[in-house]
N, C-alpha and C positions, 0 to 999 in steps of 0.2 A: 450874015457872016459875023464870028467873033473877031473882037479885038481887044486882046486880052494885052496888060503890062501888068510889070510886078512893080509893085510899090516899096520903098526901101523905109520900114518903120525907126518913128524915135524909141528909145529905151522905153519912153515914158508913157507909150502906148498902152490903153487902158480895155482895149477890146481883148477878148479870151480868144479871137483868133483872128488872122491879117485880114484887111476886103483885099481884094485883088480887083483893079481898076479892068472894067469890059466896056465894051459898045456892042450891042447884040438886040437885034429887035425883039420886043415881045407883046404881047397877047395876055391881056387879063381880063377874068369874067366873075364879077362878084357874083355871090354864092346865090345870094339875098334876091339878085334881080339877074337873071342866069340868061333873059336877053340880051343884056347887057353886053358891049365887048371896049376895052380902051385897049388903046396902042399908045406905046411908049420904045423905050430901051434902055437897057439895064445899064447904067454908072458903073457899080461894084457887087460886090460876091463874097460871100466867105461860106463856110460849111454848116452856119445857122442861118446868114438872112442876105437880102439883097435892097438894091436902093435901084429904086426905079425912076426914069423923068418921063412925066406924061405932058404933053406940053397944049394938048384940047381935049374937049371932048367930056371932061368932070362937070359933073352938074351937081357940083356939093362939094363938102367936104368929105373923106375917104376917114369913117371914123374908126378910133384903135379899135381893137378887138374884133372888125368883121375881114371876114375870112373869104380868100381869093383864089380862082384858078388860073396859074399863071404856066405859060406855054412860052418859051423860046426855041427854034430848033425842037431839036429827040429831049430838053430840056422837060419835064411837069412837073411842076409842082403844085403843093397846098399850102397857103401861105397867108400867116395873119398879119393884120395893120399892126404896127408899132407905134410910127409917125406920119406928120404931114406938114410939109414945106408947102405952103401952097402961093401959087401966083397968077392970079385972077381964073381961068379956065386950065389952069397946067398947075406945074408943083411935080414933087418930088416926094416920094412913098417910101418908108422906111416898114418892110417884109419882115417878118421872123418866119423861117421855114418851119414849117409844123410836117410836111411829109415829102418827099423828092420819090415819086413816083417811076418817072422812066427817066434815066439819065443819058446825058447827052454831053456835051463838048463843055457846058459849064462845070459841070461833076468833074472831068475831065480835067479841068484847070485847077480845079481844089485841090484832088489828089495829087497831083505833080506839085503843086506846094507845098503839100503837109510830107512830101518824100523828100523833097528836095531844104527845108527846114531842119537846123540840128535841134535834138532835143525831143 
């Protein structure tokens, strides 16, 4: 289930578009090793990327540039590495969405933002 808040930004916000704070399980399977599956849950969202916490189950580091199939809910995405927070077997995965597949309740939540946004 989501849990979606809205974030109330400083002026001084430097992102080209708000995260919108979620809790929403998900499902990721690098590309590279398509055995592979980690579970985590989504932080944040916005209409380019997402920040993931994985908290086991990493056997490495998650390097920029490889590319993830990531599933929450009616949620799929295609989504490259940005960053890595990491902490010992967990850390936190900074997404740039490259394709939003089938949409679902996180799509859901951007758009009611970017309506609800003046400007």
């Amino acid at each position: 289930m989501l849990d979606s808040g809205r974030r109330d930004y400083a002026m001084d916000e430097r992102r080209s578009e708000p995260r919108i704070d979620v809790k929403a399980p998900v499902v990721m399977t690098p590309l590279a090793t398509v055995t592979t599956r980690l579970s985590g849950h989504v932080v944040n969202v916005s209409g380019r990327g997402l920040k993931v916490r994985v908290d086991a189950g990493l056997k490495g580091k998650p390097a920029s540039g490889e590319v993830y199939r990531v599933q929450t809910g009616d949620d799929l995405m295609l989504c490259e590495v940005r960053n890595w927070q990491g902490e010992g077997e967990g850390g936190a995965i900074g997404f740039q969405i490259l394709h939003w597949g089938d949409l679902g309740e996180l799509s859901r939540v951007i758009k009611t933002l970017k309506a609800s946004c003046p400007g």
